[in-house]
C-alpha positions in Angstrom: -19.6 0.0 0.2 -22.4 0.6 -2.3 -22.0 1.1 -6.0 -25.2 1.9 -7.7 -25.2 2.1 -11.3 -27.1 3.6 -14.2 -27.2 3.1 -18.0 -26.6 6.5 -18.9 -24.9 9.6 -16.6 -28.0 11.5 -16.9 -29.7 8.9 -15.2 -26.4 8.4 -12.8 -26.7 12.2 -11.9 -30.3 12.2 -11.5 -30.0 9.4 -9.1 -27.3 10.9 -6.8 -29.5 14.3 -6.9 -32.2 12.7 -5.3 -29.8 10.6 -2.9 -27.8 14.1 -1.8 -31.3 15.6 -1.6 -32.5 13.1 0.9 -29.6 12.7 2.9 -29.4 16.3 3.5 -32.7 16.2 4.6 -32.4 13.5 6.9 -29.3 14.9 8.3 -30.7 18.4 9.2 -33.4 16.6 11.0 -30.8 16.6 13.5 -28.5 19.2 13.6 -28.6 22.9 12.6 -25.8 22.9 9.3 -24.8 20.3 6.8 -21.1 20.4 5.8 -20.6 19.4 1.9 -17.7 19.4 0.0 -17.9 19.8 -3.9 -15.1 18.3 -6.4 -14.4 19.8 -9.7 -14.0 18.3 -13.2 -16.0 17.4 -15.8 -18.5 15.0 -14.4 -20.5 16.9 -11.6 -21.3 19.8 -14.1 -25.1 18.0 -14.8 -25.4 17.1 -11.1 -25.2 20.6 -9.8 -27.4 22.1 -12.8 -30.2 19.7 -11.4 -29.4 20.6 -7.8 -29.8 24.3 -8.8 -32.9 23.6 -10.2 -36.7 22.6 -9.4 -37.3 20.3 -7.2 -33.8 20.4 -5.3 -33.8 24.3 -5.3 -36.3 24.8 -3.4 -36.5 21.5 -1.4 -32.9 21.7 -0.1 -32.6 23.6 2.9 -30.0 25.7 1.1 -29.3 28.3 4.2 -28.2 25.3 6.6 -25.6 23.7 3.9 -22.2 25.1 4.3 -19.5 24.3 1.1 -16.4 23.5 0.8 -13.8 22.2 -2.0 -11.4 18.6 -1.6 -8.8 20.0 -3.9 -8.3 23.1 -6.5 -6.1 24.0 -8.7 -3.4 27.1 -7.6 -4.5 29.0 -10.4 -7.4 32.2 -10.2 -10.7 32.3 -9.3 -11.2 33.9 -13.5 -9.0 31.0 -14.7 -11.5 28.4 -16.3 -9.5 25.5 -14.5 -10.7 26.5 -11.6 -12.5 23.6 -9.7 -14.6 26.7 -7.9 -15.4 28.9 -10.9 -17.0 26.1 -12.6 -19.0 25.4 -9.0 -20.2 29.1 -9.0 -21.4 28.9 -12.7 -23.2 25.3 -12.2 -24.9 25.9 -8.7 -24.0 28.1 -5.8 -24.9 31.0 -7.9 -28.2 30.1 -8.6 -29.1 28.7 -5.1 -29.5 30.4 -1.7 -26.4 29.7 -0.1 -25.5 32.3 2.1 -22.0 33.8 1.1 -20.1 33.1 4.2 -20.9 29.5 4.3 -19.1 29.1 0.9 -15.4 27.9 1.9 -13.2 28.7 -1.8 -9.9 27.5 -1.5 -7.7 31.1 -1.5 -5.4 30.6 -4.4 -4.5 34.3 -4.7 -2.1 33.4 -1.3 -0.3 31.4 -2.9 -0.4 27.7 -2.8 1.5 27.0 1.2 -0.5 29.6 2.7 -3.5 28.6 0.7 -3.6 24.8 1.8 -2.3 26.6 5.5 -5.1 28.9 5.4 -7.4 26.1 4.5 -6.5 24.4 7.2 -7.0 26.7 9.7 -10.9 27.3 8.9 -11.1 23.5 8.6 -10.2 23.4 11.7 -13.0 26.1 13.3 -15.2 23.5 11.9 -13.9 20.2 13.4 -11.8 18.6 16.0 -8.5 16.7 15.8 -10.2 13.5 15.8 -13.6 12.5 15.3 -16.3 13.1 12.5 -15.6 15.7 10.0 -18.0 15.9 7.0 -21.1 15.5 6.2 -20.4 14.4 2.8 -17.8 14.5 0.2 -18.2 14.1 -3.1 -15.1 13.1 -5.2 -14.1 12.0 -9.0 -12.2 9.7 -9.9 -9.8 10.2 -13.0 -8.9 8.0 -15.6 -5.6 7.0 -14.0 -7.4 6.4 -11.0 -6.4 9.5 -9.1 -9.2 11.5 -6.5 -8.7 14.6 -5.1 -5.2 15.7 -5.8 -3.9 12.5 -4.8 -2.1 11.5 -7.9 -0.4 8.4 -9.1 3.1 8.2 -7.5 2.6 11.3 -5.4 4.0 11.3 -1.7 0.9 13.4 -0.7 -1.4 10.0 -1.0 0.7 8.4 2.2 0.0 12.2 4.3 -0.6 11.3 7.8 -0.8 14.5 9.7 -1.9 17.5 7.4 -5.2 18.2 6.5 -4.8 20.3 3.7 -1.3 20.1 1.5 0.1 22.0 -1.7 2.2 20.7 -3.8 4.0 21.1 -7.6 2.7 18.5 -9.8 5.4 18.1 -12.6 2.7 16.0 -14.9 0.2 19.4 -15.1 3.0 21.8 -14.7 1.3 23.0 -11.7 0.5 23.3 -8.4 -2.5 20.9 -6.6 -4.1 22.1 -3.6 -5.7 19.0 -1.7 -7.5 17.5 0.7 -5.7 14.5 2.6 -6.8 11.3 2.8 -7.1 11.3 7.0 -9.2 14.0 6.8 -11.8 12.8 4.0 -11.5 9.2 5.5 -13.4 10.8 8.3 -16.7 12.0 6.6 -20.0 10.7 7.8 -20.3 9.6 3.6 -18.3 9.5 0.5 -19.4 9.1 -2.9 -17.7 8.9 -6.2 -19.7 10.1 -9.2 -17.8 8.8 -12.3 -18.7 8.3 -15.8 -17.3 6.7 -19.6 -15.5 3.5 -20.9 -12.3 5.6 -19.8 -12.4 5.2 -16.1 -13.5 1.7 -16.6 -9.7 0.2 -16.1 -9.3 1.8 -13.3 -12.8 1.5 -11.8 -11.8 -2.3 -11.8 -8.8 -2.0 -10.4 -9.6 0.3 -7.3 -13.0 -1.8 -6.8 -11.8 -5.3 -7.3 -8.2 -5.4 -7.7 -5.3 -5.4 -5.2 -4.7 -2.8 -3.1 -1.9 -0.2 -4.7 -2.5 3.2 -3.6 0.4 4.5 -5.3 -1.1 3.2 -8.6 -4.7 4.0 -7.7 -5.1 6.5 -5.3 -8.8 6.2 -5.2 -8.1 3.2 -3.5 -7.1 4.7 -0.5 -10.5 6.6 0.4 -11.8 4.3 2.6 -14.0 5.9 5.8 -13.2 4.9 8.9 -16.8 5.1 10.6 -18.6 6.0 7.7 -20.2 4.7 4.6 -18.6 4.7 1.1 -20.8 5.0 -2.2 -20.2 4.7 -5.8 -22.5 6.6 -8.8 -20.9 4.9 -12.0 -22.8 4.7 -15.2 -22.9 1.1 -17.0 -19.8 2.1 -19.6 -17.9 2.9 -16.3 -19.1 -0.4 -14.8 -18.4 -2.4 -17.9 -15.7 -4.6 -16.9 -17.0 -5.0 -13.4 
């Protein structure tokens, strides 16, 4: 595990640009698509506006990256909670990403057959077992959730799905998610997270004792592949 950190999340954001930049590079060096997948929330909004800008526009081999989502949540594409919408807004619409290499979770099915139908084209891109992802970028939330893996939630202990939906009472909603199995076997994870807020938890999932129930972030761990962190100093302040 890495953890690099900046004084300020500009900086933090400017950092990981250059670091996705790179490693997409390298990666298509030796084979023909790089699989991605994008996390909602508040933090990556400045990291996409740089990637969708000068240098990275036009120095990312944009046709070879293929996108998907870790989690979303089951409301419309229109809805402003939309972990995708935001996405759209930020970067793919202002980048050359062909269409049908941009995987939105389908809420409009419903949330089972969305996370089934997730699946499925998950699954046209990778085996059972083996590597899966490129890279996937995740948050981490205040109470130390990623994903849709929430404090207390029986999806954080999912052993055989890939993809699971599920009604969060907290948020009065349902959470479409990525599993931990299937993240935990990415070629690279990296967390991007910011603010004095997260730095409780940050702690806790970096230096404390394992609890996944209490902090789900804990539970990311790649098997074969390399974990990083993008904190900024207030998030690393009790570190």
């Amino acid at each position: 595990m890495e953890v690099v950190i900046k004084p300020t999340p500009t900086e933090v954001s400017k950092a990981l640009a250059d670091w996705i930049s790179s490693y997409i590079e390298e990666t298509l060096a030796n084979q023909d698509r790089f699989t991605f997948v994008l996390t909602g929330g508040g933090s990556p909004k400045e990291l996409y506006t740089l990637l969708a800008s000068p240098p990275y526009k036009t120095s990312i081999n944009w046709d070879k990256v293929h996108l998907f989502w870790g989690d979303e949540r089951a409301v419309p594409f229109s809805d402003d909670r939309n972990n995708a919408k935001m996405t759209f807004e930020t970067l793919i619409d202002n980048v050359p990403v062909p269409p049908d290499q941009v995987h939105v979770i389908q809420t409009e099915l419903g949330p089972n057959p969305a996370a089934t139908a997730y699946e499925t084209l998950l699954k046209t891109y990778f085996d059972e077992e083996g590597p899966t992802f490129d890279l996937v970028l995740n948050g981490m939330g205040e109470d130390g959730h990623t994903l849709s893996l929430f404090p207390g939630q029986p999806v954080i202990h999912e052993k055989d799905a890939w993809v699971k939906a599920y009604w969060l009472d907290a948020q009065q909603m349902y959470r479409i998610t990525m599993t931990a199995p299937l993240v935990n076997r990415a070629g690279r994870v990296v967390f991007l997270t910011f603010g004095t807020g997260k730095a409780h938890a940050l702690k806790e999932v970096l230096k404390g004792a394992r609890n996944v129930d209490h902090y789900p972030s804990q539970i990311i761990q790649p098997q074969s592949g390399e974990l990083y962190w993008f904190v900024d100093q207030a998030a690393a302040s009790l570190l």
